[in-house]
N, CA, C and O atoms as CSV, one atom per row, in Angstrom:
chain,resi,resn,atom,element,x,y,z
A,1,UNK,N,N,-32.100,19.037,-16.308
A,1,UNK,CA,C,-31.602,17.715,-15.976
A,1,UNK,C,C,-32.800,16.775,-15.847
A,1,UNK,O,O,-33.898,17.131,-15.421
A,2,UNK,N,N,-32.584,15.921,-16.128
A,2,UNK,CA,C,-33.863,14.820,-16.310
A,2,UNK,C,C,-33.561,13.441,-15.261
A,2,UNK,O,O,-34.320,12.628,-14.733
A,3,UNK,N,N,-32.270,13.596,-15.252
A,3,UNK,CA,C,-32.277,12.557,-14.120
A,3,UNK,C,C,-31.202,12.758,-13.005
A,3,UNK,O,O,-30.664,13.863,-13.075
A,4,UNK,N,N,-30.887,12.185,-12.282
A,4,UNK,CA,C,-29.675,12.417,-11.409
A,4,UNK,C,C,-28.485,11.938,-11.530
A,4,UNK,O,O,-27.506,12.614,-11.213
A,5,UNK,N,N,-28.375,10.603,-12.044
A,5,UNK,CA,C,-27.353,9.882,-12.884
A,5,UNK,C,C,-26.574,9.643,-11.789
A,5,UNK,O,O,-26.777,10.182,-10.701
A,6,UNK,N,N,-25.511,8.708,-12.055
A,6,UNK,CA,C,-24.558,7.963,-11.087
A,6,UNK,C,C,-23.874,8.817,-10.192
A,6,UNK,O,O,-23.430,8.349,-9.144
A,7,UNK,N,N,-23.725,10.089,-10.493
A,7,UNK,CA,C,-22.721,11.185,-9.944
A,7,UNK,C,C,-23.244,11.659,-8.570
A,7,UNK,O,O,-22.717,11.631,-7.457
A,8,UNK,N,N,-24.878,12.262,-9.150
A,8,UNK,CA,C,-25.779,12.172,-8.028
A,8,UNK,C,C,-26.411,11.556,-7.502
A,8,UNK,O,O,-26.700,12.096,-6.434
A,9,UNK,N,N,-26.724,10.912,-7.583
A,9,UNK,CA,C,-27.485,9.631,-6.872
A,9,UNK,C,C,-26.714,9.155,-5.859
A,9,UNK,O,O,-27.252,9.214,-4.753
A,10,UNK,N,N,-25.431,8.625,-5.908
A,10,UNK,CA,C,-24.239,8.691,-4.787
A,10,UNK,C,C,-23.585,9.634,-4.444
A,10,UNK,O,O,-22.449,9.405,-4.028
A,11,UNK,N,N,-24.086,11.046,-4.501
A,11,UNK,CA,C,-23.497,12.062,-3.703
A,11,UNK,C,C,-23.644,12.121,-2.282
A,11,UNK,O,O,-22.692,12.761,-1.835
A,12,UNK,N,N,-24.457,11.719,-1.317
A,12,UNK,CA,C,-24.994,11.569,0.242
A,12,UNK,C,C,-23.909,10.543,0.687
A,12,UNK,O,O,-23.746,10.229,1.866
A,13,UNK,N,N,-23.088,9.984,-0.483
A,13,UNK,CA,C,-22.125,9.011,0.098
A,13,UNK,C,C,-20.634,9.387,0.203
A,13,UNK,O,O,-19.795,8.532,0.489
A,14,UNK,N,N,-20.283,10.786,-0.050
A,14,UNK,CA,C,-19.128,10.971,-0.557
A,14,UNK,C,C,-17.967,11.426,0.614
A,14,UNK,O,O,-16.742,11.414,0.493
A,15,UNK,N,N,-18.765,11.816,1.750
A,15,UNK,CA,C,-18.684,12.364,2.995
A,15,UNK,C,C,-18.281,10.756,3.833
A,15,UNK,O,O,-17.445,10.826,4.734
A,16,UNK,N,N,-18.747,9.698,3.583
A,16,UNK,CA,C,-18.306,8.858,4.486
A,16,UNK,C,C,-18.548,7.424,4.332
A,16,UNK,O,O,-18.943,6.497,5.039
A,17,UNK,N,N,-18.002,7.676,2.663
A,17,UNK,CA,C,-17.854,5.750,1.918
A,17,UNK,C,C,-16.514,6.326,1.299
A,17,UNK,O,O,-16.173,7.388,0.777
A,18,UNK,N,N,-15.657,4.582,1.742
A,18,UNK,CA,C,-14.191,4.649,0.862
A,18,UNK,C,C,-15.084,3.371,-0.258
A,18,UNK,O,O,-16.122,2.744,-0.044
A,19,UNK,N,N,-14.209,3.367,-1.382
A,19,UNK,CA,C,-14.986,2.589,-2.440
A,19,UNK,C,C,-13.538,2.546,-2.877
A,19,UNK,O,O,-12.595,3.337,-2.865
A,20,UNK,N,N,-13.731,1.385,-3.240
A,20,UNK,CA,C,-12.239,0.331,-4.476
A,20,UNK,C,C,-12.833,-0.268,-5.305
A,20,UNK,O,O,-13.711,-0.979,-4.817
A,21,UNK,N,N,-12.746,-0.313,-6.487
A,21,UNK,CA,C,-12.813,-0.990,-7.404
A,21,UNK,C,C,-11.411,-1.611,-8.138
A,21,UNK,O,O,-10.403,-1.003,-8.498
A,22,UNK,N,N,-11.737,-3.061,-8.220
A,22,UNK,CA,C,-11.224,-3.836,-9.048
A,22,UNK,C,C,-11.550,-4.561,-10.227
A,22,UNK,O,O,-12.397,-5.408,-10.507
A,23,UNK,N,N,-10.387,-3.829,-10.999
A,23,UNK,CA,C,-11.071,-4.474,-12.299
A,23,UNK,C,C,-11.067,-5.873,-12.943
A,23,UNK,O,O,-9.892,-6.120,-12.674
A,24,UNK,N,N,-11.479,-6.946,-13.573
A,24,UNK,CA,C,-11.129,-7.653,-14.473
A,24,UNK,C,C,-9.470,-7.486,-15.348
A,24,UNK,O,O,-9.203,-6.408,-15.877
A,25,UNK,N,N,-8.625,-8.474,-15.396
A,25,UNK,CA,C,-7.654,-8.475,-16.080
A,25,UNK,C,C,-7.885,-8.301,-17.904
A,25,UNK,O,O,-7.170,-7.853,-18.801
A,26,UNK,N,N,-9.189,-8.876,-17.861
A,26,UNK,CA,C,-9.731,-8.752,-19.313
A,26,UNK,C,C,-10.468,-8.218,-19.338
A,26,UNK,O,O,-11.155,-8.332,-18.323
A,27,UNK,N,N,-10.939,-7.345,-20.258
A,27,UNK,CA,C,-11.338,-6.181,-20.387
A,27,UNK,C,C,-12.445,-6.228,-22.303
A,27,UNK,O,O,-11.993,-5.527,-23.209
A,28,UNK,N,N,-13.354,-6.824,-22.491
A,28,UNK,CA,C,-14.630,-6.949,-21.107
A,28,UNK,C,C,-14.403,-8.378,-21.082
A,28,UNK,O,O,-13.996,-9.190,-21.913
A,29,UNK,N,N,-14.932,-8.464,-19.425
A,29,UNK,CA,C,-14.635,-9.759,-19.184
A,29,UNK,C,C,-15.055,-10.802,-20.215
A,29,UNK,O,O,-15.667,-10.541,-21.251
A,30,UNK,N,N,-14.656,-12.020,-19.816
A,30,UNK,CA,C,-15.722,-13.786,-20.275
A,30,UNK,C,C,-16.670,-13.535,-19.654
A,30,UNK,O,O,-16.994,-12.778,-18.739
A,31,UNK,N,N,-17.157,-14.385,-20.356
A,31,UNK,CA,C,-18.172,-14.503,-20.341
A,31,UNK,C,C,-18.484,-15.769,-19.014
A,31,UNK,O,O,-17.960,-16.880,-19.102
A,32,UNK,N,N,-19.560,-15.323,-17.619
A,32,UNK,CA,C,-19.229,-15.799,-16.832
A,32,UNK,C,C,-18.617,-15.096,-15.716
A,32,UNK,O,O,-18.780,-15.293,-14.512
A,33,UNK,N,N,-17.894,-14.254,-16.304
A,33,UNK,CA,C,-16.824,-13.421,-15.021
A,33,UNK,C,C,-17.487,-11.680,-14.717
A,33,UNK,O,O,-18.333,-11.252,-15.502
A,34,UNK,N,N,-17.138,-11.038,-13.858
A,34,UNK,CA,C,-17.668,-9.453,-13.748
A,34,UNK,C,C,-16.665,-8.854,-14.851
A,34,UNK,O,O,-15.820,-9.560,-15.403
A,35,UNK,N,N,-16.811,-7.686,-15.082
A,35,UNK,CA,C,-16.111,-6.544,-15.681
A,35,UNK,C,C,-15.464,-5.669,-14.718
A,35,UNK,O,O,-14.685,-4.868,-15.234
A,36,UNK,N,N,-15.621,-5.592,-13.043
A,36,UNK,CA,C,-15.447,-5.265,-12.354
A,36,UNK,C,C,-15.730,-5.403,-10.842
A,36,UNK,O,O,-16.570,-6.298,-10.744
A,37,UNK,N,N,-15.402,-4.908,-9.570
A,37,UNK,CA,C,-16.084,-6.036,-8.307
A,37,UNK,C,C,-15.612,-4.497,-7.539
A,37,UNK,O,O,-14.536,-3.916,-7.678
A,38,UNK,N,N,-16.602,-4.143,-6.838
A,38,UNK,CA,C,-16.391,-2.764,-5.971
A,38,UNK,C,C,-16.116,-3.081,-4.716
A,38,UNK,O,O,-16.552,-4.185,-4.392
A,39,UNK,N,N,-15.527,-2.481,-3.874
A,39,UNK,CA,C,-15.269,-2.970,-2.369
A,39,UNK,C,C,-15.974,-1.554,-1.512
A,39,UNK,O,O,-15.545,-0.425,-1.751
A,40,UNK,N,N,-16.601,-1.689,-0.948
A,40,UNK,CA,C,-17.036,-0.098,-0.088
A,40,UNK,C,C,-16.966,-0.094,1.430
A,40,UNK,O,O,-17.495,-1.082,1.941
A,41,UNK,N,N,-16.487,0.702,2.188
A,41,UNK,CA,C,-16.272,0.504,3.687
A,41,UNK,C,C,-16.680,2.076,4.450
A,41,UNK,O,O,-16.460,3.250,4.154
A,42,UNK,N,N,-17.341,1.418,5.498
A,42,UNK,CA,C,-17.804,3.041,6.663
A,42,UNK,C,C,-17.761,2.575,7.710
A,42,UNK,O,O,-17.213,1.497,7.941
A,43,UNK,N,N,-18.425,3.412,8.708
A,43,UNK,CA,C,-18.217,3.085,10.119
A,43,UNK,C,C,-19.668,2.519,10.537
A,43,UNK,O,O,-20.514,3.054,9.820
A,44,UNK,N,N,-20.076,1.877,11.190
A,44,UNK,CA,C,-21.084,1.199,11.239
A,44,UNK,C,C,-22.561,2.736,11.497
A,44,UNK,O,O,-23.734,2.395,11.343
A,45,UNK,N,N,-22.349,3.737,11.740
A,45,UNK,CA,C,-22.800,4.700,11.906
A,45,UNK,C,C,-23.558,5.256,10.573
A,45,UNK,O,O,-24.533,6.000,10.467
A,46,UNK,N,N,-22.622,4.520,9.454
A,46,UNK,CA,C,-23.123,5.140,8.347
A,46,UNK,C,C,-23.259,4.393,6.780
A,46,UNK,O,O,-23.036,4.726,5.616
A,47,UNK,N,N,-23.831,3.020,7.605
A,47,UNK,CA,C,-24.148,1.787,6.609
A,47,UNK,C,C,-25.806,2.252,6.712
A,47,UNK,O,O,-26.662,1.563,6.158
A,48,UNK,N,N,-26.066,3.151,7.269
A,48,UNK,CA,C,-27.751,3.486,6.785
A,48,UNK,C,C,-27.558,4.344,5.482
A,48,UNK,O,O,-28.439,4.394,4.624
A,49,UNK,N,N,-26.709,4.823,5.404
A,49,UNK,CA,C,-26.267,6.038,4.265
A,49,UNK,C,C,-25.740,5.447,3.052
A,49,UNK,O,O,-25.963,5.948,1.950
A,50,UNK,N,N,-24.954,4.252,3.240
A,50,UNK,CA,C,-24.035,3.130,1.839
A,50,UNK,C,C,-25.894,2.390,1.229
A,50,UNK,O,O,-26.364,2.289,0.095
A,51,UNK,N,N,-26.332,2.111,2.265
A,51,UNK,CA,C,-27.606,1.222,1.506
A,51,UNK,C,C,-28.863,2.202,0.894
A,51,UNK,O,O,-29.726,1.861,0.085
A,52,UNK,N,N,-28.668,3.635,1.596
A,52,UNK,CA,C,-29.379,4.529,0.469
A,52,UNK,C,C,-28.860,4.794,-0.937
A,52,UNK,O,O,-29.393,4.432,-1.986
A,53,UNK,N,N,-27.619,5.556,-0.774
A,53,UNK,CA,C,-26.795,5.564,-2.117
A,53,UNK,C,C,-26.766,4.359,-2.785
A,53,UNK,O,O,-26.936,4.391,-4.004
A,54,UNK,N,N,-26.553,3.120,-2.142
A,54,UNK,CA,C,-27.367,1.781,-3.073
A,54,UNK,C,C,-28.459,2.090,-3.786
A,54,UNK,O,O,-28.399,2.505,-4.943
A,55,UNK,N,N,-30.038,1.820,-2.835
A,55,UNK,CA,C,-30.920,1.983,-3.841
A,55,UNK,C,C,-31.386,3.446,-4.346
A,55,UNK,O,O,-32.500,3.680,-4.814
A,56,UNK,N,N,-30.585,4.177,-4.214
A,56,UNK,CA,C,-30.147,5.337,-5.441
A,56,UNK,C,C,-29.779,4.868,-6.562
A,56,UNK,O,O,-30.415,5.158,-7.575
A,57,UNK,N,N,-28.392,3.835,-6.618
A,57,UNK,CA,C,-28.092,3.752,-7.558
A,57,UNK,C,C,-28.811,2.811,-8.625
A,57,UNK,O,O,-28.914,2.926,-9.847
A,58,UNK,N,N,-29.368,1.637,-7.556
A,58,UNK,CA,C,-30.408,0.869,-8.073
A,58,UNK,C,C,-31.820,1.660,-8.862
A,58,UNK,O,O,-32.678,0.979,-9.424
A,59,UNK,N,N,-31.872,2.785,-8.814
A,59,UNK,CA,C,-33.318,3.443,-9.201
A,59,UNK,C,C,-32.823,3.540,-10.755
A,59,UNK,O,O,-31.735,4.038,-11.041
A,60,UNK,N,N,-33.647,3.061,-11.651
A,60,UNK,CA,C,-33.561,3.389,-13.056
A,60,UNK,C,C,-34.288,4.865,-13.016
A,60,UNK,O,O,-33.689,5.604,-13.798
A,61,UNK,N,N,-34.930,5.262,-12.634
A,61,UNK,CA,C,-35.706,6.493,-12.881
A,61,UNK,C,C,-34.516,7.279,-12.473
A,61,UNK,O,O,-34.224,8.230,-13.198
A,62,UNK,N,N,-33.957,7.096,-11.684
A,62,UNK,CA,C,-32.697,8.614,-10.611
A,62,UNK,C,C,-31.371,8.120,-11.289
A,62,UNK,O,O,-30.452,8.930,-11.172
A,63,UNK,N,N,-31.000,6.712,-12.127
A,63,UNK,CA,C,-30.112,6.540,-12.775
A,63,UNK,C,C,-30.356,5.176,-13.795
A,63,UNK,O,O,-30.384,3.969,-13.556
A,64,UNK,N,N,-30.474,5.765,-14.718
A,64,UNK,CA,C,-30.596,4.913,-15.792
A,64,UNK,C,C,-29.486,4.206,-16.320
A,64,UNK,O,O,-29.579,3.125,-16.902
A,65,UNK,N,N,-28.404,4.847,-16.104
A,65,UNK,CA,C,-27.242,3.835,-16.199
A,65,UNK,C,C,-27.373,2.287,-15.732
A,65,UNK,O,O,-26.948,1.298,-16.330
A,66,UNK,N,N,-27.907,2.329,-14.800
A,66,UNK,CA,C,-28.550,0.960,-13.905
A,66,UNK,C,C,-29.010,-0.469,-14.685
A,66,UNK,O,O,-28.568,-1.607,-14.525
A,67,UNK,N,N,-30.043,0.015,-15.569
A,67,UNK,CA,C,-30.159,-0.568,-16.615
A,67,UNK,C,C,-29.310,-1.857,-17.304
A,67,UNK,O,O,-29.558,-3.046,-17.505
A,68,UNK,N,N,-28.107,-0.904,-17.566
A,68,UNK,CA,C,-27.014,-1.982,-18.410
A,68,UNK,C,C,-26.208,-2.790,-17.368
A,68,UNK,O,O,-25.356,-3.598,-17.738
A,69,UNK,N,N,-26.536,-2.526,-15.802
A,69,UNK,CA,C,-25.837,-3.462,-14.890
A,69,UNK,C,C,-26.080,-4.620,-14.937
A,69,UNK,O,O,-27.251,-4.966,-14.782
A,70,UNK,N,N,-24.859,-5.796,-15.209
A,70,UNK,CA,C,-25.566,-6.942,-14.451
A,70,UNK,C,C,-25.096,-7.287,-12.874
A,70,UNK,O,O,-24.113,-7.960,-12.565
A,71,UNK,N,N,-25.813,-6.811,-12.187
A,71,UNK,CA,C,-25.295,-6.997,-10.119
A,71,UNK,C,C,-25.096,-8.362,-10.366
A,71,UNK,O,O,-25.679,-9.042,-11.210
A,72,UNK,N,N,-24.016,-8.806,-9.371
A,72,UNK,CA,C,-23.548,-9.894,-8.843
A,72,UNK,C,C,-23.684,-10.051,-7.273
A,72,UNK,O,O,-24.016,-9.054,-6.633
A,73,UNK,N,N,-23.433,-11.312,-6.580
A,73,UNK,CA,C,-23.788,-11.087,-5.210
A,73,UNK,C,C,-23.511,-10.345,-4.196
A,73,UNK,O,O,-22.359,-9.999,-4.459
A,74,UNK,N,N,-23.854,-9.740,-2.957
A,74,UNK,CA,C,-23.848,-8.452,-1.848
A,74,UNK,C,C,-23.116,-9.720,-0.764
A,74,UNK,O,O,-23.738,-10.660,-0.270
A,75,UNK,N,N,-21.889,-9.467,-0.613
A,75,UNK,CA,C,-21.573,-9.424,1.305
A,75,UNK,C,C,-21.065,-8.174,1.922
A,75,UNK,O,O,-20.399,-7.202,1.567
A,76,UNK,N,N,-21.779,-8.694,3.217
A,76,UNK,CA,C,-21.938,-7.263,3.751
A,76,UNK,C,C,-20.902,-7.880,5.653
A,76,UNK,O,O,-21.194,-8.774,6.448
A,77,UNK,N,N,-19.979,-7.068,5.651
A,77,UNK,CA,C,-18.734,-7.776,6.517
A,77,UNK,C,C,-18.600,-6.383,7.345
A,77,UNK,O,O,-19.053,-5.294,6.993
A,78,UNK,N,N,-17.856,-6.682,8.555
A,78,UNK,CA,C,-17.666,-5.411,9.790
A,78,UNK,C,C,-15.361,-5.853,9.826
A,78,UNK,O,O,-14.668,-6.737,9.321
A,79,UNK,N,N,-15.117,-4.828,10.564
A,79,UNK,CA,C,-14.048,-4.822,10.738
A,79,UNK,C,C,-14.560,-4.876,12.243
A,79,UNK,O,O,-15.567,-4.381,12.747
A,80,UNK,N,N,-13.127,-5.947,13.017
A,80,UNK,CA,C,-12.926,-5.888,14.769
A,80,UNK,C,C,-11.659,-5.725,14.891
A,80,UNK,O,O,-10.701,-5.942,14.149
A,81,UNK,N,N,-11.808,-5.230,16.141
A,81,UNK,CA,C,-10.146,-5.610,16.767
A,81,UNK,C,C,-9.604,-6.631,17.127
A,81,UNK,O,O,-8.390,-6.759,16.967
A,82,UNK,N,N,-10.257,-7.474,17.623
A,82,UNK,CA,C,-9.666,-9.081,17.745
A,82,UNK,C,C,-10.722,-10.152,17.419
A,82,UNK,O,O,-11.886,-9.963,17.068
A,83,UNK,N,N,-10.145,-11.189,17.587
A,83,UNK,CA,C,-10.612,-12.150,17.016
A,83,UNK,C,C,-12.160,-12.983,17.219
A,83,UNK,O,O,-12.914,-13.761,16.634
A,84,UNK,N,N,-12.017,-12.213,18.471
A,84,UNK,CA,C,-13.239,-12.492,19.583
A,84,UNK,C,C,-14.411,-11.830,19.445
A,84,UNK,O,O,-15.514,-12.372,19.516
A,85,UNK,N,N,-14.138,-10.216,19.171
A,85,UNK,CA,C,-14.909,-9.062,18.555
A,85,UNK,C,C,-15.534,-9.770,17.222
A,85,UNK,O,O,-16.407,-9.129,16.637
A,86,UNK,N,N,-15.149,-11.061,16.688
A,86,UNK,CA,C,-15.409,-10.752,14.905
A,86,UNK,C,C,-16.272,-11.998,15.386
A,86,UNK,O,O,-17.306,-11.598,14.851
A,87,UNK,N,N,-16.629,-13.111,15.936
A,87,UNK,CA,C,-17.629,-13.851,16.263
A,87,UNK,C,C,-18.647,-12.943,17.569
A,87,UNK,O,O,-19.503,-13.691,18.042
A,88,UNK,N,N,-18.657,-11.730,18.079
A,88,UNK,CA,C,-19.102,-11.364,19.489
A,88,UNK,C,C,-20.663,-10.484,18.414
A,88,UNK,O,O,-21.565,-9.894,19.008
């Protein structure tokens, strides 16, 4: 094996990231638009672990797939229980 590729490179994440992807209605998008938009969620315990498997996936050397990405912008959001919790 010569590299680790997408499979491995996000394996340390598989234990405790939910991930959604949504696709584009068009398929490949305009030009202008994504081809796709990922959603990923953990417990705050284990957003040290989502931003490794990030720059895992970001490594062209550990995944060359990477390469043909074009990234679009990162928000990075918490879940609360009330309303108060989400400004606290």
């Amino acid at each position: 094996m010569q590299h680790q590729g997408h499979t491995l490179a996000a394996a340390p994440g598989i234990a405790c990231l939910l991930r959604r992807t949504y696709k584009n209605i068009a398929e490949p998008a305009q030009d202008g638009d994504f081809d796709f938009v990922s959603y990923f969620e953990c417990a705050d315990a284990d957003v040290p672990v989502f931003h490794d498997v990030c720059d895992a996936l970001r490594d062209i050397t550990r995944n060359p797939e990477w390469a043909f990405v074009r990234e679009g912008p990162t928000w990075h959001g918490r879940r609360t229980a009330t309303w108060a919790g989400l400004f606290s």
